[in-house]
MARMI-132792 format. One record per residue (C-alpha): x, y, z; residue in three letters. Coordinates in steps of 0.02 Angstrom, whole numbers, plus 50000, padded with zeros to 5 digits. Layout:
MARMI-132792
XYZALA...
***
This chain:
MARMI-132792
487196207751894UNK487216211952110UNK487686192552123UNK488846191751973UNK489536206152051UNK489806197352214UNK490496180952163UNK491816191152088UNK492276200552235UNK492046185252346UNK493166176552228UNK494526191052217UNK494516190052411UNK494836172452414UNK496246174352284UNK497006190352391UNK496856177752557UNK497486162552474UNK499026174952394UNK499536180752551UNK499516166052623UNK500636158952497UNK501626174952505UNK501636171152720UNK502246155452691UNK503616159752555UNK504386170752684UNK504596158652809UNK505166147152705UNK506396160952635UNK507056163352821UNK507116145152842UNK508366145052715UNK509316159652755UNK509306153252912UNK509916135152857UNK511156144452751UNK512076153452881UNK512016137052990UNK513186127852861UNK513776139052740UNK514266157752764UNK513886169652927UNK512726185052877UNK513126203252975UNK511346203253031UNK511556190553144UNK513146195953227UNK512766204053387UNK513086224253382UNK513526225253577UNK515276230253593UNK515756217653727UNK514766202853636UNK515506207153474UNK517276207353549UNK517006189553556UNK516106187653399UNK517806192353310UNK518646177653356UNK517016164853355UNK515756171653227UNK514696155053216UNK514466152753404UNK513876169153420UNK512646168653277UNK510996175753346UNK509826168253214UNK510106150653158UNK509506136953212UNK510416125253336UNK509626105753305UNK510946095953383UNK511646093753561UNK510036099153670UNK510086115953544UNK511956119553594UNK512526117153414UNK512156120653244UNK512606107053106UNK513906110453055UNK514696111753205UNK514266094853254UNK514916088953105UNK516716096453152UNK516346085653313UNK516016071753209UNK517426073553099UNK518836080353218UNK518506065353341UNK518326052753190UNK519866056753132UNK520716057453307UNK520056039453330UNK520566033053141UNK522446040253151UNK522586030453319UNK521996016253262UNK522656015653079UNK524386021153118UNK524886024052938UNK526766031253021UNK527396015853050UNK529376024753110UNK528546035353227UNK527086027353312UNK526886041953440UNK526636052153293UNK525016044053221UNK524306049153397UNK525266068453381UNK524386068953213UNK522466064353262UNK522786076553413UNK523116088953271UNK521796083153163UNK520546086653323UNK521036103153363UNK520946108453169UNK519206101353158UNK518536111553328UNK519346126053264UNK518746128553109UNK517006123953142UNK517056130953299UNK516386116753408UNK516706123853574UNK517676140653602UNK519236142453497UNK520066144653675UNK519456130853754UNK519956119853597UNK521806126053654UNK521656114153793UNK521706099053721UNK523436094853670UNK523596096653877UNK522466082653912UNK522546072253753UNK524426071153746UNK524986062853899UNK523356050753905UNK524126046753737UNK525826045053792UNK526296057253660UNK527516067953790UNK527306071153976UNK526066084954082UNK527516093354112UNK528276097153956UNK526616099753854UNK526186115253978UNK527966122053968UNK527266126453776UNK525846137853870UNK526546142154036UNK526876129054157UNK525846116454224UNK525376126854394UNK524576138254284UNK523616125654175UNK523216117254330UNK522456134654407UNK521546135254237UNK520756120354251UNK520076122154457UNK519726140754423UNK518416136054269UNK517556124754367UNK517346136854506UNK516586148554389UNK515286136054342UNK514706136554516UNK514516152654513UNK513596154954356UNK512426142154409UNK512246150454586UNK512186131454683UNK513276137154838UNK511886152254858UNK510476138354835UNK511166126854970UNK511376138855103UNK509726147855095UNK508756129855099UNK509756123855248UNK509686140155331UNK507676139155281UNK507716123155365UNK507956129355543UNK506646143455542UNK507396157955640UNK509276155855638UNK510156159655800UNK511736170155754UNK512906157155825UNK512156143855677UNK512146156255567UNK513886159255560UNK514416140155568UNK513236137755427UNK514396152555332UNK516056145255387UNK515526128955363UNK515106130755187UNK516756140355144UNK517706129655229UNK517186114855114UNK517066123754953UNK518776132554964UNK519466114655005UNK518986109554815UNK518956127154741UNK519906141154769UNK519736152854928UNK520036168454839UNK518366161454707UNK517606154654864UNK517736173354965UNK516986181954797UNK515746168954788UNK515046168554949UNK515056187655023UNK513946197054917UNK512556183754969UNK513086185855139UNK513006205555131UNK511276205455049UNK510776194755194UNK511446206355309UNK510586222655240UNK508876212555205UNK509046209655415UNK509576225355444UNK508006232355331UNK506836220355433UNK507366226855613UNK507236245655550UNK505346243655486UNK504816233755616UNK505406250355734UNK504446259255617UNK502866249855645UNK503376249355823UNK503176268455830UNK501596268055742UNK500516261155876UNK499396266156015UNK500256262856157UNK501596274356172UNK502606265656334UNK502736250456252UNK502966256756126UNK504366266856171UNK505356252856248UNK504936239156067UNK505476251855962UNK507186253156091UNK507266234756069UNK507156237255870UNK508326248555857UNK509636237355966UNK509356224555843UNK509656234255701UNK511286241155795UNK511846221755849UNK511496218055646UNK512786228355604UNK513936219855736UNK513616202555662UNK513816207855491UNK515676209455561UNK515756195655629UNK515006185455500UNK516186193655350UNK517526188355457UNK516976173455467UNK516976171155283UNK518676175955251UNK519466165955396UNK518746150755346UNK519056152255162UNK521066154355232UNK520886139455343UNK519946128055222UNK521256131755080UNK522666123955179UNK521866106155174UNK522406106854962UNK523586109154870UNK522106120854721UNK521606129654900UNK522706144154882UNK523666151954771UNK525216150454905UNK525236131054868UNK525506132854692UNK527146141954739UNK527546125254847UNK527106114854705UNK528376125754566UNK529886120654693UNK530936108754605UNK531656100154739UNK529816094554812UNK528766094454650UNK528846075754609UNK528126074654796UNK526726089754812UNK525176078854750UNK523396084854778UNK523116067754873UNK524516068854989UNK524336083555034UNK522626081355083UNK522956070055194UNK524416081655289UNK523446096555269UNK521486092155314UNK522166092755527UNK522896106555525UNK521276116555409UNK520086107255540UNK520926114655669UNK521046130155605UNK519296132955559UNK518746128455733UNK519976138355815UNK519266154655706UNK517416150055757UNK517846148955930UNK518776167555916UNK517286177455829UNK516076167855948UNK516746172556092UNK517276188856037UNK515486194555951UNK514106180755947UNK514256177956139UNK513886195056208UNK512656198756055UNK510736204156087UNK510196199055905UNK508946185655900UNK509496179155737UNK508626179455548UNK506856176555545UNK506186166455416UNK505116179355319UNK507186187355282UNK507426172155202UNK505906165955120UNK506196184155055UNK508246182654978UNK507586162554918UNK506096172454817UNK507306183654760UNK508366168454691UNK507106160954617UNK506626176254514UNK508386177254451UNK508936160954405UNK507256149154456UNK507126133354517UNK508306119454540UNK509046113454382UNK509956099854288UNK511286113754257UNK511826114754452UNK511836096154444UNK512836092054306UNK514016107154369UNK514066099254564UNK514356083354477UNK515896089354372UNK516506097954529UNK516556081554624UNK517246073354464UNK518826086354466UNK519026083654644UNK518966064154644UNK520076063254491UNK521436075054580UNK521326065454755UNK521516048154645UNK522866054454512UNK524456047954612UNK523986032254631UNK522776026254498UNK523086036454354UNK524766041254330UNK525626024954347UNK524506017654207UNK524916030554091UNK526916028854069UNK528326030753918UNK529646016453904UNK530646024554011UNK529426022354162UNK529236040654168UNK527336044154214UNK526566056354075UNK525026061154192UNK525046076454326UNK523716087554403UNK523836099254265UNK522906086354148UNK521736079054279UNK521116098754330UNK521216103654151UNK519936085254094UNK518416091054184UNK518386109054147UNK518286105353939UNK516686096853991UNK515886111354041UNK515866116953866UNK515126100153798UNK513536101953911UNK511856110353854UNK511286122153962UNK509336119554002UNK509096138254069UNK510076145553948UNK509636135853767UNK510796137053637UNK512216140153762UNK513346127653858UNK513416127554066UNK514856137754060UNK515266151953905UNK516956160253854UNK516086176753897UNK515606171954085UNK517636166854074UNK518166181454028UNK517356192354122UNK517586181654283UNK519256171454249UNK520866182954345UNK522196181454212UNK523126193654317UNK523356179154425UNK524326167854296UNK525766184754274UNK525676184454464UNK525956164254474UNK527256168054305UNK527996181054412UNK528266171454585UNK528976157654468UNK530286169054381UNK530896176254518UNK531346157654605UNK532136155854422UNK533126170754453UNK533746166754634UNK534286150454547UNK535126158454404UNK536086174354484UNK536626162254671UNK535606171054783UNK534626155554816UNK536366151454893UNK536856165254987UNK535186167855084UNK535056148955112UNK536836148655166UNK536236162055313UNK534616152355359UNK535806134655375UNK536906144055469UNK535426148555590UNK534536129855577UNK536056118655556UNK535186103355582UNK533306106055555UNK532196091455634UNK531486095655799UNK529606103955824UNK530776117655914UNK531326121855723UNK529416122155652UNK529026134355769UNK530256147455728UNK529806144955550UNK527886145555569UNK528186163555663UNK529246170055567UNK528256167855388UNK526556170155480UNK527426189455547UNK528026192855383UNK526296187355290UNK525376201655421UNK526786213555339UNK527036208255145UNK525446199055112UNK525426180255107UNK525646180054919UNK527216189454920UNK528006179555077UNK527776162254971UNK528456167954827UNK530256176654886UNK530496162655050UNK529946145954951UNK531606148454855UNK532556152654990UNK532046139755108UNK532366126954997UNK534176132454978UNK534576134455143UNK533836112155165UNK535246111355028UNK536676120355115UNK536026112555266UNK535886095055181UNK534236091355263UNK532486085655196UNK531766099155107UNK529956095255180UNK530676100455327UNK530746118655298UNK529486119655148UNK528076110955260UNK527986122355418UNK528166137755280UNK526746134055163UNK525636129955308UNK525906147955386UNK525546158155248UNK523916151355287UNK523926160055471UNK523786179155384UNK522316183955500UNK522976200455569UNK522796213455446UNK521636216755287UNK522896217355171UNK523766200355236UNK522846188055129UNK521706190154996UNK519946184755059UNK520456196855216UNK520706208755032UNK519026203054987UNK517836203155121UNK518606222155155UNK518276229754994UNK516466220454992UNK516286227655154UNK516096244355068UNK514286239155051UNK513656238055225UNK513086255255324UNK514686255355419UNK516386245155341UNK517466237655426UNK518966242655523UNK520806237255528UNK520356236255725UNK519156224155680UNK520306211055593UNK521716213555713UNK520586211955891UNK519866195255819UNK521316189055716UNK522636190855844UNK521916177655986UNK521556165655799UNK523536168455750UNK524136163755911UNK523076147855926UNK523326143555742UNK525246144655777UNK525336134255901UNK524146118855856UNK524856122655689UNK526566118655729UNK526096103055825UNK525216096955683UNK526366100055514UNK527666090755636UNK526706076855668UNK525806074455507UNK527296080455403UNK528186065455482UNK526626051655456UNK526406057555267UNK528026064455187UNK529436058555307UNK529916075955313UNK531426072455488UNK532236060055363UNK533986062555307UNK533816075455130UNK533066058255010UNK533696054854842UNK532276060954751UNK532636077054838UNK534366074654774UNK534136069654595UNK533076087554566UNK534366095154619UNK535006098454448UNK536826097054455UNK537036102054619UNK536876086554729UNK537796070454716UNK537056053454777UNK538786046254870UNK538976027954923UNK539586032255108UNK538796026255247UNK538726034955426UNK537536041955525UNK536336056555478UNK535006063255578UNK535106046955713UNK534806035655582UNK536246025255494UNK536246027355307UNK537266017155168UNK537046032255055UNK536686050655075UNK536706065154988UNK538346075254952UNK537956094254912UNK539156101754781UNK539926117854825UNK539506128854680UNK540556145654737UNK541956152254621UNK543206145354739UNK542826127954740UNK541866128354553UNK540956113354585UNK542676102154629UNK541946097554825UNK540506092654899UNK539796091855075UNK538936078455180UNK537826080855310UNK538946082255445UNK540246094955357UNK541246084055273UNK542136087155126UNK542406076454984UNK543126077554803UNK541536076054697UNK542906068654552UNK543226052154670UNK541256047254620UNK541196052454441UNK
***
């Protein structure tokens, strides 16, 4: 009966194990399913995030932010069916092009897989609804469907989609932390780092990032390493006094634990020194492009140079005068701080120390900061090639190219979405919430703002009546006499109104007084836009002076509006006067800019410049055409125009 007994227990307990096993494996299979069913069917509340900023997303993109389903495709970046709206969305963008079933309208077979694409994305959410927005930007002028130009006068214009496109990238960066990576192992590299390398390792590197990014991104970037740096140093010099004081001998003591405390004082000093260093060559390195500060873009919404401002060309007129620049502000702060400092320099236990601490946050190198470096150079080389390669392929029947930066910036940045993040599965290198929360839409109203006030100078004639005082003043612009005046009077009134706010309310004005004047535009625009670059003087003059002051915040002692002006004002002067030598001479070599005012200048005129077929001489050179500027005032009403020299002619004889 005692073994009858326990066979039947034995043989209950097998049943009970072999029932909750079953009842183990039901369950998974159960959330297998109701996994798999939110992955291609419906999305459940439970796995919508409850965090109010992550849900705030979640409204607009509920499958991307679905916490719980599996993600099989793409590296784990997607779910299925989201790669089957990839699938279909780009199938039928291919098919339409290549079937083109509207036989009246071919242009409209391409319009209609554009549409087809977007749809697709959209509704299975493929990358960020937002991000899908792009695409009729870069897929309709590769298509020939309609120009740059026009397609981002749907959004904004194409200077905003163009800072759109530069600013995502340089958010990559930042999320992936590379520029931090790169200094700390070169600065690793040389052991103890003497102050004077340590601050041409920190102007060096925003120097050549704010050429490609932005210097405003690059300033943000780049100081909040630099001030942890700082403090870590700082830290070290105090404890070693500490220790100092701790010992035996109390003579030497005495005079080590002086010598500690000197160091921590000098620290301070260089801390300066080096966040002035930061923001001065973030200025100077965002004059060698045309993305390197936001007063280019202003440049680049002038009608009368537009067709002109390329990222190549003016790369080639602008890397001189940023060289020159940068030097100039490394030889101010070193001879106004490194030179008479007593600070030995960072030891390499400080940086062993901030490397550890970057290792703990984001770890070791990664195929992330790769693919991001890689996408970086990609945007760059695309932008440097555009004019030349790119654009005159792509082309309507009317020769008209369809292609400008706004596309090219705009190409490299949807990437960024496409790529599988190895340190974050599940998520691409770059998410809409890192873009929101880092992206400065304020700066698109600001851009939007800038570009409706040239609008209204335009529209109300007071484009015309400012010019006609400035022609009055420079009636025949040409001579490096002329630069000069114009580099010190925008660089004074950047100390006063900010940069920003000098580019935006002179640009237009400028340009209308080359008009009254009837010389080249490039001639006044060019020595402008390269001093709003010179805004060294004050905090408040540009805005990685802006930056690096607010930042400053976090060091033991700020700093000063003493400090800015005492090192900027020996930088201004330099920068003015190399400066002007240089836009002369390079604004000559690459735009031409002491050439009579050129027909392209005249046929963006709108209306208000005539082409004439009279020769004569203009500007020591002897012309068979020029440019004839219609008088516009309620007096003449648009019946005369003027040449060069003053005179007048009926604008009806060349109708």
């Amino acid at each position: 009966a005692g073994a009858a007994a326990r066979a039947a227990m034995e043989s209950n307990t097998c049943v009970e194990g072999e029932l909750q096993r079953s009842a183990s494996n039901l369950e998974r299979a159960g959330t297998l399913i109701r996994r798999a069913g939110s992955n291609i069917v419906l999305q459940r509340a439970s796995t919508l995030p409850t965090e109010t900023r992550q849900l705030q997303h979640a409204a607009t993109m509920p499958m991307m932010f679905d916490q719980d389903s599996d993600r099989p495709c793409c590296g784990g970046l997607w779910k299925m069916q989201q790669l089957i709206g990839f699938l279909l969305g780009v199938g039928l963008q291919i098919g339409l092009s290549w079937a083109r079933p509207l036989t009246e309208f071919p242009a409209a077979n391409d319009m209609m897989g554009i549409a087809s694409l977007c749809a697709c994305f959209w509704v299975f959410e493929v990358i960020p609804v937002y991000m899908t927005a792009i695409f009729p930007i870069v897929l309709m002028p590769f298509l020939e469907v309609t120009s740059s130009e026009i397609a981002a006068q749907a959004y904004w214009n194409w200077i905003s989609l163009m800072v759109v496109g530069v600013f995502l990238v340089d958010i990559a960066l930042e999320e992936v932390h590379l520029p931090r990576r790169v200094s700390l192992l070169l600065l690793l590299r040389f052991g103890i780092v003497h102050p004077a390398a340590l601050l041409a390792c920190f102007m060096g590197l925003c120097w050549f990032l704010s050429m490609f990014a932005n210097s405003v991104a690059v300033t943000l970037l780049i100081t909040p390493f630099a001030i942890s740096l700082m403090n870590a140093a700082e830290e070290h010099a105090w404890n070693q006094s500490e220790a100092i004081s701790e010992g035996d001998d109390e003579s030497a003591d005495e005079v080590s634990a002086e010598d500690s405390k000197v160091q921590a004082s000098e620290v301070q000093r260089f801390s300066d020194c080096l966040l002035l260093g930061i923001a001065y060559s973030s200025t100077s390195g965002g004059i060698a492009t045309i993305t390197g500060t936001i007063n280019h873009y202003f440049l680049a919404g002038e009608a009368l140079v537009a067709s002109k401002i390329t990222w190549g060309l003016w790369f080639l007129f602008g890397i001189p005068i940023s060289i020159f620049t940068v030097i100039m502000a490394y030889v101010s702060l070193y001879f106004g701080y490194v030179r008479k400092l007593k600070f030995k320099g960072l030891e390499h236990d400080v940086l062993e120390q901030e490397y550890q601490q970057l290792l703990q946050e984001v770890g070791p190198f990664s195929r992330d900061e790769l693919l991001v470096a890689a996408i970086q150079v990609l945007q760059v080389v695309l932008l440097a090639i555009r004019p030349w390669l790119i654009s005159p392929v792509f082309t309507n029947k009317f020769g008209e190219k369809m292609v400008n930066d706004a596309t090219i910036a705009c190409l490299p940045a949807l990437l960024l979405f496409f790529i599988p993040s190895v340190v974050r599965p599940g998520q691409a290198v770059l998410t809409w919430p890192a873009v929101h929360e880092k992206f400065d839409f304020g700066l698109l109203l600001l851009i939007g703002g800038a570009l409706a006030i040239n609008s209204g100078f335009i529209q109300s004639g007071l484009n015309l009546s400012l010019g006609q005082v400035f022609a009055d003043i420079l009636p025949h612009a040409g001579c490096v006499q002329v630069d000069f005046v114009i580099i010190v009077l925008i660089t004074l009134c950047c100390q006063l109104f900010s940069s920003i706010g000098t580019a935006a309310s002179m640009f237009p004005v400028l340009s209308a007084a080359a008009m009254q004047a009837v010389v080249n535009p490039m001639s006044l625009l060019l020595p402008a836009a390269v001093a709003t670059s010179f805004a060294f003087l004050l905090p408040t003059a540009s805005p990685p002076n802006v930056v690096v002051l607010a930042k400053s915040q976090e060091l033991p002692r700020p700093l000063r509006i003493r400090d800015f002006f005492v090192s900027g004002l020996p930088l201004t002067i330099l920068a003015i006067l190399g400066g002007t030598l240089l836009t002369h001479v390079m604004g000559m070599w690459v735009f031409d800019s002491k050439s009579p005012f050129p027909k392209w200048a005249c046929e963006a005129a709108s209306g208000s410049c005539m082409w004439v077929d009279v020769p004569g001489d203009v500007q020591g050179r002897t012309v068979a055409q020029q440019a004839c500027i219609v008088d516009m005032s309620p007096e003449a009403n648009g019946k005369v125009c003027s040449l060069w020299n003053m005179t007048t002619l009926t604008t009806a004889d060349f109708m």
